[in-house]
C-alpha positions as CSV (number, residue, x, y, z in Angstrom):
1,X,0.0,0.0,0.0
2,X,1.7,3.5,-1.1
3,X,1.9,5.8,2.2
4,X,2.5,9.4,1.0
5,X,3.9,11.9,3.8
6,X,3.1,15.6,3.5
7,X,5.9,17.7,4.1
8,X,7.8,20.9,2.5
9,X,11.3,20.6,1.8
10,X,14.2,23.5,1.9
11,X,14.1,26.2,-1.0
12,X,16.7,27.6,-3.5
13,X,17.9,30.8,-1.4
14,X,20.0,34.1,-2.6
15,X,22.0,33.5,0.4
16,X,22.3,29.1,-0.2
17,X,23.8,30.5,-3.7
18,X,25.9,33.2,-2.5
19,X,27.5,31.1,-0.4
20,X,28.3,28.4,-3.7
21,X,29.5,31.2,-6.1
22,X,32.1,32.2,-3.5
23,X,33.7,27.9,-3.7
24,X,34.1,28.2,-7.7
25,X,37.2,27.6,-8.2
26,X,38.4,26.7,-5.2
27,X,39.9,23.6,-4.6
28,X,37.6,20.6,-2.7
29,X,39.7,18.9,0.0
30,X,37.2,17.1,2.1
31,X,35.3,14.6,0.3
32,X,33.5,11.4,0.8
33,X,35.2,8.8,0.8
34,X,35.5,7.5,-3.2
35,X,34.0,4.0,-3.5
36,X,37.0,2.7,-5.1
37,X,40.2,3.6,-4.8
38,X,42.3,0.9,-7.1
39,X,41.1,-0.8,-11.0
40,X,41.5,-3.5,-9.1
41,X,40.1,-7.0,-10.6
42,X,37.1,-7.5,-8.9
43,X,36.2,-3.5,-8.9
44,X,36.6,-3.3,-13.0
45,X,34.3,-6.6,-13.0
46,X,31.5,-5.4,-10.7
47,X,31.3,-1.8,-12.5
48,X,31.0,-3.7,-15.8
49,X,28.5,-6.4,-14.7
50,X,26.7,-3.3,-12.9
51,X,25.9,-1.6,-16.6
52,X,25.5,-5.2,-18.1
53,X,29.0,-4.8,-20.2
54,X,30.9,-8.4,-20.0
55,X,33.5,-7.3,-22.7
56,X,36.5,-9.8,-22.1
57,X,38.9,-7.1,-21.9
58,X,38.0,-5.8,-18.9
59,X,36.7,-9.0,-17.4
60,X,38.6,-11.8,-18.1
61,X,42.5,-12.1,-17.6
62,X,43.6,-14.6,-20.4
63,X,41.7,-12.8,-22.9
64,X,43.1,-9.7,-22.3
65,X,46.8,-11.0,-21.6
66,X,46.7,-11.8,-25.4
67,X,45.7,-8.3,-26.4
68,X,48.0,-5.0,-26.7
69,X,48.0,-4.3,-22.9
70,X,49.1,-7.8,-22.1
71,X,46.3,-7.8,-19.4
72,X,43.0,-6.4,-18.1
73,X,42.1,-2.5,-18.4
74,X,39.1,-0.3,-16.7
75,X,35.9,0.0,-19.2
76,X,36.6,4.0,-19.5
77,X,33.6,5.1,-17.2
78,X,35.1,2.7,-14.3
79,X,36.4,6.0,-13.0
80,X,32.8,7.1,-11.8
81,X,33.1,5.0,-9.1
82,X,36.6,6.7,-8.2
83,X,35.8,9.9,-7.4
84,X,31.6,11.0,-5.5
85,X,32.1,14.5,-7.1
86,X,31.7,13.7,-10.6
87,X,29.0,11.1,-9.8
88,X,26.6,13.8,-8.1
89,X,28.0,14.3,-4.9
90,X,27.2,17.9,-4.2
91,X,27.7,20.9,-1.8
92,X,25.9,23.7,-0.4
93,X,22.3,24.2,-1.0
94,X,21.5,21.6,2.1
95,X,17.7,19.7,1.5
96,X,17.5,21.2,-2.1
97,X,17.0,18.1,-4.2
98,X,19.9,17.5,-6.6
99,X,19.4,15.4,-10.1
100,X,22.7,14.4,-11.6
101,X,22.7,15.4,-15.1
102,X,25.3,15.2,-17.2
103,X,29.0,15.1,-18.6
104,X,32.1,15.2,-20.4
105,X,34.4,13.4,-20.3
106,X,38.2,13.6,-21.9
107,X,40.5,10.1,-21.1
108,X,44.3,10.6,-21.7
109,X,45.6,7.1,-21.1
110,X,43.9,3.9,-20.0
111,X,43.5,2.4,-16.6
112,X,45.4,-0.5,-16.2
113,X,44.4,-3.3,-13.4
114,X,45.9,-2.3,-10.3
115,X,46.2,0.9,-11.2
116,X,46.0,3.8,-8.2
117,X,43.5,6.9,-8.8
118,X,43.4,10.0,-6.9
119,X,41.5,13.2,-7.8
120,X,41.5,16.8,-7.6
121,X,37.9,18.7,-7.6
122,X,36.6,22.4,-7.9
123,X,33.1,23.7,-8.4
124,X,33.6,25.4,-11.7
125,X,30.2,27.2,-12.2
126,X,26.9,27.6,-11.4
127,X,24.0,28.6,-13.8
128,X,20.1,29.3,-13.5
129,X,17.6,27.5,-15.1
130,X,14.0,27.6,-15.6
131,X,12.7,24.1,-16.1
132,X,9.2,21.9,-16.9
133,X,10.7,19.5,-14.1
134,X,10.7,22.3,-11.9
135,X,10.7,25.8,-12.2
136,X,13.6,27.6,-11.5
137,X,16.4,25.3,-11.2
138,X,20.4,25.7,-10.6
139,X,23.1,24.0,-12.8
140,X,26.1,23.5,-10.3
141,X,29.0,22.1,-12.9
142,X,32.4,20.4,-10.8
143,X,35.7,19.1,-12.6
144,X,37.7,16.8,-11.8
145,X,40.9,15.9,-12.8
146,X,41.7,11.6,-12.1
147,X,45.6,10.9,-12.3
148,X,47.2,7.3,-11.8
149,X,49.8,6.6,-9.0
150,X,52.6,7.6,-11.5
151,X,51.0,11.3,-11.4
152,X,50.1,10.8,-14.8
153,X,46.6,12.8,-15.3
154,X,44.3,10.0,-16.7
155,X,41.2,11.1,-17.6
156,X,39.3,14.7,-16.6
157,X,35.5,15.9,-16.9
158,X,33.2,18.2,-16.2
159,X,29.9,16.6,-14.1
160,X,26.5,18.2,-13.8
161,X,23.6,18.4,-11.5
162,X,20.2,20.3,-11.7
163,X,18.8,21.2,-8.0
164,X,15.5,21.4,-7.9
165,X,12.6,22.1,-5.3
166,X,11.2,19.2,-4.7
167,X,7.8,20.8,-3.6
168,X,7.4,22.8,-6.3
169,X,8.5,19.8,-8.5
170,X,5.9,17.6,-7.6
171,X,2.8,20.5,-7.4
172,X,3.9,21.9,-10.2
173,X,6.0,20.5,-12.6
174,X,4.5,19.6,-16.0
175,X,6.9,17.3,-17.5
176,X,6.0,14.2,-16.1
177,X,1.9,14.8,-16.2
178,X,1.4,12.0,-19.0
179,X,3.2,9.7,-17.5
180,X,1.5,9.8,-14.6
181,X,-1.8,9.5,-16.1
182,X,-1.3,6.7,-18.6
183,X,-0.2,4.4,-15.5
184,X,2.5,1.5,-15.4
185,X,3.3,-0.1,-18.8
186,X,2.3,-3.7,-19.4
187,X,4.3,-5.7,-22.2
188,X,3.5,-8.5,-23.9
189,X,5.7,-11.9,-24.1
190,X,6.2,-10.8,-27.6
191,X,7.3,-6.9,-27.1
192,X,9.6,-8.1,-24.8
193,X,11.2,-11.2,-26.9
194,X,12.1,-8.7,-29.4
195,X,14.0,-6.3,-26.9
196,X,15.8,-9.2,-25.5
197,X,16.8,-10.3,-29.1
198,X,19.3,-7.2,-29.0
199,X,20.6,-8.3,-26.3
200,X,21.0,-11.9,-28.3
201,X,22.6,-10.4,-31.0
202,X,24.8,-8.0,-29.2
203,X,28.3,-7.6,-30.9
204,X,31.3,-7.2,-28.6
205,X,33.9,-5.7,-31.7
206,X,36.7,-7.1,-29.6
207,X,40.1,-8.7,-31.0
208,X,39.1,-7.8,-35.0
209,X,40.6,-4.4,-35.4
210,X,38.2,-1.9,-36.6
211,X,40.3,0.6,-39.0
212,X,39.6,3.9,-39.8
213,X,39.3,3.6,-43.5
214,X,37.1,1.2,-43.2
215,X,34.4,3.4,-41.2
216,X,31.9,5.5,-43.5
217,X,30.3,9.2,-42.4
218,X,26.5,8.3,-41.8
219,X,27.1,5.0,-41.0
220,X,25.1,3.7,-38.1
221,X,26.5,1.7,-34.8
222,X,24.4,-1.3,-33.7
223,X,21.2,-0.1,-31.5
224,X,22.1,-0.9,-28.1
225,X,19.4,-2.2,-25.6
226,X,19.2,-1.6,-21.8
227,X,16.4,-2.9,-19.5
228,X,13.7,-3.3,-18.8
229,X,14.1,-0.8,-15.7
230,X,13.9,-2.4,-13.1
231,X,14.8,-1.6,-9.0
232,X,17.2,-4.9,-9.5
233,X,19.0,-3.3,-12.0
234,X,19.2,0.4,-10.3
235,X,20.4,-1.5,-7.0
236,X,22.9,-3.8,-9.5
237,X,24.7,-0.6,-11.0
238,X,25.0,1.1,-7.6
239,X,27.1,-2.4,-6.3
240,X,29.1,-1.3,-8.9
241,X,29.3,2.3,-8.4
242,X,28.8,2.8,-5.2
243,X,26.3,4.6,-4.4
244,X,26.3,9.0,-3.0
245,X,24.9,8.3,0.1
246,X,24.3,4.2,0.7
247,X,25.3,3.6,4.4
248,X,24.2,1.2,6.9
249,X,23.6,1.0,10.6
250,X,26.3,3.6,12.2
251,X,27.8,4.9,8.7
252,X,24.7,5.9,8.0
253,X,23.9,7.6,10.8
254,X,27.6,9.2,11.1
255,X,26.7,10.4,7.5
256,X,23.7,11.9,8.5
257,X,24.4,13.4,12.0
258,X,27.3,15.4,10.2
259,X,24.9,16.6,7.5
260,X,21.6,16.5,8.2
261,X,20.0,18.0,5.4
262,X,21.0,14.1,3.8
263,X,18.2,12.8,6.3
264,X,15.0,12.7,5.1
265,X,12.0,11.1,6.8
266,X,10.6,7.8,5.2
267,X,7.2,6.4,6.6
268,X,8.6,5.1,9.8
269,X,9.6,8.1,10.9
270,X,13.5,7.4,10.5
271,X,15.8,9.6,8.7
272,X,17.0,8.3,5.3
273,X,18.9,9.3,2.7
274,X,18.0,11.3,-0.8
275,X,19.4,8.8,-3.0
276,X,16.2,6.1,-2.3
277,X,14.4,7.5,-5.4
278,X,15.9,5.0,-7.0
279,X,14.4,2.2,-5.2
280,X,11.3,3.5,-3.1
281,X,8.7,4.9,-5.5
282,X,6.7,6.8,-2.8
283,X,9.9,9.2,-2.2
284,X,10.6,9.0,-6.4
285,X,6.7,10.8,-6.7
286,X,7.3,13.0,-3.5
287,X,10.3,14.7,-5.5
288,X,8.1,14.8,-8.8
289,X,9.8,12.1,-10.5
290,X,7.7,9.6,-12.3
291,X,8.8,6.8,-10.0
292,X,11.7,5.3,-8.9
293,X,14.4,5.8,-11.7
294,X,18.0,5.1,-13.3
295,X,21.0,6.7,-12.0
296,X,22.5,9.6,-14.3
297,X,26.0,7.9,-14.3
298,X,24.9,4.8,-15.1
299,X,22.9,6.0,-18.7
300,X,25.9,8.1,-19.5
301,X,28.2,4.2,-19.1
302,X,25.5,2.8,-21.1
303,X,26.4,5.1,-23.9
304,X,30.1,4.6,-23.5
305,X,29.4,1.2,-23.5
306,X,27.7,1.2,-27.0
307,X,31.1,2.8,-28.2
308,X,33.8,0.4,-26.6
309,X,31.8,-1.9,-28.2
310,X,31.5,-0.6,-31.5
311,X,35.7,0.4,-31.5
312,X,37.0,-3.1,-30.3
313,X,40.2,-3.4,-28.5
314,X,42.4,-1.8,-30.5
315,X,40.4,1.4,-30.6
316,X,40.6,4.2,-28.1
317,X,37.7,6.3,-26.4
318,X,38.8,9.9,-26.2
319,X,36.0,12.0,-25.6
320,X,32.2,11.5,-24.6
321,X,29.7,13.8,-23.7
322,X,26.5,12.9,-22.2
323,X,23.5,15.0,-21.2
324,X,19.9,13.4,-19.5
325,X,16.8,15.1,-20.9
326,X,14.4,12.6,-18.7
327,X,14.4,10.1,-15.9
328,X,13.8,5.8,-16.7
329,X,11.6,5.2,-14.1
330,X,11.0,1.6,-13.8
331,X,9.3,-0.6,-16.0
332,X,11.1,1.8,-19.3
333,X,12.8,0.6,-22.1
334,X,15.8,2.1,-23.4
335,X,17.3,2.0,-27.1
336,X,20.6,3.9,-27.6
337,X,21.2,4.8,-31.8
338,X,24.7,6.3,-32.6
339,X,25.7,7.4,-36.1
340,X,29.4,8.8,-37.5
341,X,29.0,11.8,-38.0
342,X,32.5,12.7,-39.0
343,X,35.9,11.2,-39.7
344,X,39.1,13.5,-39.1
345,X,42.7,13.5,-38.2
346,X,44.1,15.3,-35.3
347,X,47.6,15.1,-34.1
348,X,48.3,12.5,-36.2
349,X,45.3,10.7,-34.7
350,X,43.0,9.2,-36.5
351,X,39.9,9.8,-35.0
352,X,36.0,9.2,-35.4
353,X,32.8,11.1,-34.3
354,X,29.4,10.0,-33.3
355,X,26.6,11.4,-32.7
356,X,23.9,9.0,-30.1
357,X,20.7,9.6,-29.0
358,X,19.0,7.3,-26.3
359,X,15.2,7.0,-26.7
360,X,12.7,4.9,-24.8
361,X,9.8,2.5,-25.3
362,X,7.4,5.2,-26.4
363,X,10.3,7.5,-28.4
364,X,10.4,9.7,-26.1
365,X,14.3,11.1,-25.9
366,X,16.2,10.0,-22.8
367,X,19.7,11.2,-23.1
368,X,22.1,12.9,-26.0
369,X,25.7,12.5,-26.5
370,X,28.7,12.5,-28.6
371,X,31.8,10.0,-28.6
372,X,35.2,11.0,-30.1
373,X,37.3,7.3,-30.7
374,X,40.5,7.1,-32.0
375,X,41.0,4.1,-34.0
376,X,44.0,2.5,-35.8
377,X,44.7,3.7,-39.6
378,X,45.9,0.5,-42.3
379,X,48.4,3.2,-43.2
């Protein structure tokens, strides 16, 4: 039985943002803790598993000894689970809802197994929005910078969230009034035997070099499939991932006794954490989502996992971007098209771009992005 608990949460304040636009720029040195600190093994296989990627090069250890880095590598969007900032950890603002949003991304090198990453952080800029979700909203953009235990910087992005009032989201907001109507989807045996038939056919590019030449502007990558949505899945990425705020028993109340705008009621009267409106649907509608939903991270590795794919191992993933125009609350379908849109060489780099849109059961667009891959040339 759904319980509902009236309440009003915090607001956006001049004062809350004041406070923010005097941090950009400056240098984050407190942070929570970062889910994983080393590529280890296990930690490259659990983020993979958690996005449904079981590419052999990053999961099994004879495979990959016979390829070009004589041994397993991180899938490139391992380093989400390295570092809370760029997966949505945010400051200031305390009991404004945040919504992680969006990213790009820039890798330098590859993470080897065992590799060690540490990060450096700043809150780069913040920027007002007015939104269907929710009115006026505020963009708060971080970058981090993620360098291996040689000091050699690895990988850098620039990470998004929207924070939002979560009253005036749910009382208000417009963009989710259809799907609240039209009620839970129901598919058929059928509908979903075709779905799981890209899954079936899914091609891992792998050992068989894809060449530069060989690639066509307007050609179209393989449609990628992910879900059904479902709470399994949400809680199967965040084993991999980590999680913002998932605590038990005195962690989680050490989390929230030192910030307690993290505690939010749930029916039994017992503070709990922000980050359940991706499994308790109740808390999902209280915040004017549709229901309990993906995680932002998570669909941004989809889409980098449609591109590792596509490249093989020989290819390299330089650049993403990545930005979420809806939540996938459960029970959604998700179909991720990518296209080249260019071919081009850069540095003596030869390098491919493609465009991707991800667009759910009904068509409706889910998330945008671009992937820049650098693949060898026959010359």
């Amino acid at each position: 039985m759904s319980t509902q608990i009236e309440r009003s949460f915090p607001k956006i304040t001049e004062a809350g943002l004041d406070d923010l636009r005097r941090r950009i720029g400056v240098k984050i040195n407190e942070t929570a803790e970062p889910w994983c600190y080393e590529a280890t093994r296990d930690n490259i296989r659990h983020y993979a598993h958690g996005i449904g990627d079981d590419n052999p090069l990053w999961c099994d250890p004879a495979y990959a000894a016979n390829t070009q880095y004589g041994g397993i590598i991180a899938l490139p969007s391992f380093l989400f689970a390295t570092n809370r900032i760029v997966s949505g950890y945010v400051g200031g603002l305390p009991g404004v809802h945040a919504m992680w949003s969006g990213a790009n991304w820039t890798w330098h090198k590859v993470v080897s197994r065992n590799d060690e990453i540490r990060t450096e952080a700043y809150l780069k800029d913040l920027i007002e929005h007015d939104t269907r979700f929710a009115g006026r909203a505020v963009q708060q953009i971080y970058h981090v910078d993620f360098f291996n235990q040689e000091g050699d910087k690895v990988a850098e992005a620039d990470s998004w969230c929207f924070r939002t009032e979560r009253d005036h989201a749910r009382e208000k907001g417009t963009k989710y009034k259809e799907v609240r109507e039209r009620g839970p989807r129901q598919y058929t045996d059928e509908e979903l035997q075709a779905a799981y038939n890209l899954y079936r056919n899914e091609e891992v590019r792998g050992a068989v070099p894809r060449y530069w030449e060989e690639v066509n502007e307007g050609e179209e990558l393989p449609v990628m499939f992910k879900g059904p949505m479902t709470v399994t899945g949400f809680i199967a990425y965040a084993q991999g991932w980590g999680g913002l705020y998932i605590r038990a028993n005195k962690m989680a109340w050490r989390l929230i006794d030192a910030h307690p705008g993290v505690g939010i009621k749930n029916r039994f009267g017992i503070p709990d954490v922000p980050e359940r409106v991706h499994w308790e649907e109740d808390f999902a509608l209280e915040v004017g989502a549709p229901g309990a939903y993906d995680y932002g991270p998570e669909r941004t590795s989809w889409l980098t996992h449609q591109l590792t794919n596509w490249m093989g191992d020989a290819g390299f993933l330089h650049k993403t971007t990545c930005q979420v125009r809806r939540h996938n609350p459960e029970g959604d379908m998700l179909f991720i098209h990518g296209k080249v849109k260019r071919k081009f060489v850069e540095d003596g780099k030869h390098m491919v771009e493609i465009e991707q849109q991800a667009r759910n059961q009904d068509d409706e667009l889910s998330a945008v992005g671009t992937g820049i891959v650098v693949l060898p040339s026959k010359g």
